[in-house]
N, C-alpha and C positions, 0 to 999 in steps of 0.2 A: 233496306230502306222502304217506307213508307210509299205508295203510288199516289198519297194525296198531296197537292199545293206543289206539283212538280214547278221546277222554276226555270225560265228557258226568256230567250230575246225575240225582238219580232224579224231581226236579220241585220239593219246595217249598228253600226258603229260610228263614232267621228274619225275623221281623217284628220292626223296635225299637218302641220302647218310645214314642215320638212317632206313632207309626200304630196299636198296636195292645195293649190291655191283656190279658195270656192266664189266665187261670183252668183247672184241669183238674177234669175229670171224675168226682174216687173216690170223691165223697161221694153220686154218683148221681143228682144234682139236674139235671145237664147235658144238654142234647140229643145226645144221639151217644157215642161212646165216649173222642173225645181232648177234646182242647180248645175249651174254651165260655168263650170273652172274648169284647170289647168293644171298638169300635176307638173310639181316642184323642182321635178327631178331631170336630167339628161332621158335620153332613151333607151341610153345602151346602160343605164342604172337603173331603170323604172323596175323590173322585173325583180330585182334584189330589193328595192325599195319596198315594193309593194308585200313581199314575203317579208321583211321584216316587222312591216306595221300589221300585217295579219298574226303572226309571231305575239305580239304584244298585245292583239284584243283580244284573242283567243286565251291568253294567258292573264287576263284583266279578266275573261270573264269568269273562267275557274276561280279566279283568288276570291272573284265576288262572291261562290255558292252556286252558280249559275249552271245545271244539271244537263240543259241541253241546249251546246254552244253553236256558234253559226262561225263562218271567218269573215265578219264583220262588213261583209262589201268592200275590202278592202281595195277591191282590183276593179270597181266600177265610179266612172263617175255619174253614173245616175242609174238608179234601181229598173227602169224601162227600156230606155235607149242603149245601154251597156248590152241588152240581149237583142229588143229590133235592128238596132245597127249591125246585128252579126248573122243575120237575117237573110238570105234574098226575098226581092222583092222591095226594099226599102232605100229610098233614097232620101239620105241627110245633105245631100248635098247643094241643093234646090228646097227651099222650106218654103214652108206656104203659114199662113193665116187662121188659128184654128183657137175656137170660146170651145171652155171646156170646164172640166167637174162643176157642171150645174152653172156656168153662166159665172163660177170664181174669177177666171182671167181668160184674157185672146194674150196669144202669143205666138209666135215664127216657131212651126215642128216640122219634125219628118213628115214623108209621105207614106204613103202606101203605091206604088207604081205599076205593081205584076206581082202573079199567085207566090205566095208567101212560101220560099221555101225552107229546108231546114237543110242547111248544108255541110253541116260535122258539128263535134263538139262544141259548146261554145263555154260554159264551166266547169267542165268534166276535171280541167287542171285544178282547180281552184276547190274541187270537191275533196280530190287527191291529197293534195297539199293539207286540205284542215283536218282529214283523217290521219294523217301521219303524222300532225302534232296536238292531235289530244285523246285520251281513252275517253273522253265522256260518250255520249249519245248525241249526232250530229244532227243540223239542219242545213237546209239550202232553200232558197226562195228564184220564182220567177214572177215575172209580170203572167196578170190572169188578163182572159182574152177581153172583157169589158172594159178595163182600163188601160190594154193596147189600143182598143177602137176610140175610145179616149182621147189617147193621147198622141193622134199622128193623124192626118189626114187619108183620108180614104180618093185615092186619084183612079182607080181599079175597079173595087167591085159592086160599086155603086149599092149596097142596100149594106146596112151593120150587123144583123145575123151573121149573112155570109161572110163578112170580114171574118166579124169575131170565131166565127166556127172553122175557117182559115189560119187564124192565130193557133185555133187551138191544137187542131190537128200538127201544125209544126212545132208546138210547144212541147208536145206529148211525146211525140221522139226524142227531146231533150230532156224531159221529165225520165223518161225509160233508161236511157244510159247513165243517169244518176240513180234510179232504182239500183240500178246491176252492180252500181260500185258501193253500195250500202249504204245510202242514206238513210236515218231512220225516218226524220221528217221532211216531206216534200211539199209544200208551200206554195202557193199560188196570190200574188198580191191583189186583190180587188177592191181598192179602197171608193171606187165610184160606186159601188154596189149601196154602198149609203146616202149618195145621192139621186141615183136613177133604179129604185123598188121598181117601178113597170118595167122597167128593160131586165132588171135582174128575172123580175118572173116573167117575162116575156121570151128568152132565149139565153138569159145571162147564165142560168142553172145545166140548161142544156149542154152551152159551148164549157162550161166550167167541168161536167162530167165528162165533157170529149178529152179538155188537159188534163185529168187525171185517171183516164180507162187504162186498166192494166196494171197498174201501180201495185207494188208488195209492199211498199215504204209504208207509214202513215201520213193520211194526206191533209194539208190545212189550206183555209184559205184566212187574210188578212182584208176586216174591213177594218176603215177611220175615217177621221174627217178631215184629214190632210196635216199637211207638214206646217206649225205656227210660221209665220213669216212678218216683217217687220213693212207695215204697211199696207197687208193684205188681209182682209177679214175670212175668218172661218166659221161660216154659219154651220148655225147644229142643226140639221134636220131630223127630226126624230121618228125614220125610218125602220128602227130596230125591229120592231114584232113581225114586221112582213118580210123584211129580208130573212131573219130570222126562221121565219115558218116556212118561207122558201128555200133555205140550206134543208130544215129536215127530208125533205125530198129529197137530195142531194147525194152520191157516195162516200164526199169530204167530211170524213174523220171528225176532224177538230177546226172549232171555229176564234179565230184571234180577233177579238175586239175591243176595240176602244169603250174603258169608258171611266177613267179619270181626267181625263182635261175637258169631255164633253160635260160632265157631272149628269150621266144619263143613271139612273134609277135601277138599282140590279135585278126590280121588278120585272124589265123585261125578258130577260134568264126565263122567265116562265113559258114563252115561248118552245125556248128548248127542248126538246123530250128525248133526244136522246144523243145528241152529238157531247161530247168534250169541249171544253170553253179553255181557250189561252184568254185569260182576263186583265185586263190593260189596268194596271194596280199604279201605277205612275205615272204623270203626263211628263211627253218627250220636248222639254223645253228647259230654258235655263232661267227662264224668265215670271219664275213662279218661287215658291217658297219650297224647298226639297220635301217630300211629304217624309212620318214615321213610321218606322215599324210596326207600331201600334195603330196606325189609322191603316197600312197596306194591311193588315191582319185582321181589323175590321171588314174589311170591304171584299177578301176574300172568303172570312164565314159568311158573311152575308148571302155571297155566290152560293157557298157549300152547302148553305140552309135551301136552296132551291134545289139545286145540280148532287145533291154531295162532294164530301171532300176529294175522291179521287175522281171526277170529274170537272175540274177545278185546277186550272196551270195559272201559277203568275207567271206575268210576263209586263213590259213597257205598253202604251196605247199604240206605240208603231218604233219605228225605226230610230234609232237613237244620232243619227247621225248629225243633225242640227245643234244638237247640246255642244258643250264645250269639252274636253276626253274626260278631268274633272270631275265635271258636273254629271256625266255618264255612268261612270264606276262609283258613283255614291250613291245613286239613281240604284243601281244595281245591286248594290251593299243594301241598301236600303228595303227594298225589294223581298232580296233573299231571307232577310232576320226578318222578316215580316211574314213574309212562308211558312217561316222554323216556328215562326209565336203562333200563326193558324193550328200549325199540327200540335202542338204543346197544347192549345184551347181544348181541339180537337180529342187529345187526350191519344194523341197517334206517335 
């Protein structure tokens, strides 16, 4: 096969509605900034439950074409707090008051209380588990150290360097024990990095190469503009060429960005000189018109005329888990046949 238009997800998936009941955040009451539900299920069921809706996205995502799978988040309810909570140092129990991604929302989050430590596994099952039901080429994602500092109040170490280079250091030992168990890609979420460019070159690049030192995996990180939400605006900042310029300094592999629901200009690819691009060829919402093969297959020569083709992954603008399961796997269908028509352009 072909190295060009590889096709891969940004990590979650949706949750039905028999594993997990979702509430959001806008009324402030919630820990964290997305979504604060409840899973479905008993507790002495959840564990069954949870393996079998990974069972089914991991298996949705193969049917889709989808080359390098993830297990869909199945077993978190929320992409940040699922790892700070497992954390020491962090207390959810006691939230505090916290304006975050750029002045988007104040809402009730964790804290940060004492030196962040890393106290055993915290996915390593969940790594296990989606090795053992799929031959493709796996992925795993963790929150990156900029949008832990983000996303939780700092009651500790009073300056954000230090935090975030505290996150990272304990991230990196969780990043190392999924190295060992064979990931191929290791993933780092920093979706505020589109919103705070001076922090990102200020220390954001720094603490980002502490969570990925040492890594054999391939390593990515994940920017965007946030999760669409009903009520809540997503302003586009057009940040790209400097974050951008500042990844190329970086050790991270490959960069995942959005830029179909932002409709940002694949001009800025120019930037790039030498990393791999996961290229956001679909926006993660239901609430738009499904795009086609033929426009994802545009948008991805387009990249390949900057980057070439095998520097060049499709993949969603982020996380699929907002969509409806549906609206997800067509998302994905879509997606895939759209890769297949790049490389057929391509002549690959």
């Amino acid at each position: 096969m072909s190295n060009a238009f590889h096709t891969t997800v940004v990590g979650s998936m949706p949750k039905r509605p028999w594993l997990y009941e979702k509430t959001f955040a806008l009324d402030g009451k919630q820990d964290h900034f997305g979504e604060g539900g409840r899973w479905s299920v008993p507790d002495a069921l959840l564990r069954t439950a949870q393996d079998d809706a990974t069972r089914a996205v991991i298996q949705q995502q193969e049917h889709s074409g989808v080359d390098i799978v993830s297990d869909g988040e199945q077993r978190r309810k929320n992409y940040v707090t699922a790892i700070t909570a497992a954390m020491g140092g962090f207390d959810y129990a006691n939230l505090a008051e916290k304006q975050m991604r750029g002045g988007r929302r104040r809402v009730m989050t964790g804290r940060c209380v004492g030196p962040i430590e890393h106290k055993g596994p915290i996915i390593a099952d969940d790594l296990a588990f989606l090795l053992a039901h799929t031959d493709r080429a796996v992925k795993v994602t963790l929150p990156g150290p900029m949008t832990v500092v983000d996303s939780t109040v700092d009651a500790y170490y009073g300056d954000e360097r230090a935090f975030g280079m505290g996150w990272a250091e304990a991230v990196n030992r969780e990043a190392r024990l999924l190295d060992a168990m064979g990931a191929d890609i290791i993933q780092f979420d920093e979706p505020v990095f589109s919103r705070y460019p001076d922090r990102c070159e200020a220390w954001g690049i720094e603490a980002l190469n502490r969570a990925a030192e040492g890594l054999r995996a391939k390593t990515a990180v994940h920017i965007c503009y946030g999760y669409p939400q009903p009520g809540l605006q997503r302003p586009i900042v057009d940040s790209y060429s400097r974050v951008i310029a500042a990844l190329e300094t970086s050790a991270i592999d490959i960069l995942a960005l959005e830029f179909e629901g932002s409709k940002l200009d694949v001009a800025e690819l120019k930037a790039c000189r030498s990393k791999t691009v996961m290229f956001g060829c679909v926006f993660n919402s239901d609430d738009v018109p499904l795009e086609t093969p033929e426009h994802v297959a545009d948008r991805l020569c387009a990249a390949a005329e900057i980057l070439s083709p095998e520097r060049v992954m499709a993949a969603p603008d982020c996380g699929l888990v907002m969509c409806s399961p549906d609206v997800a796997v067509r998302k994905l269908q879509t997606m895939c046949a759209g890769a297949h028509l790049a490389r057929v352009r391509a002549g690959l």
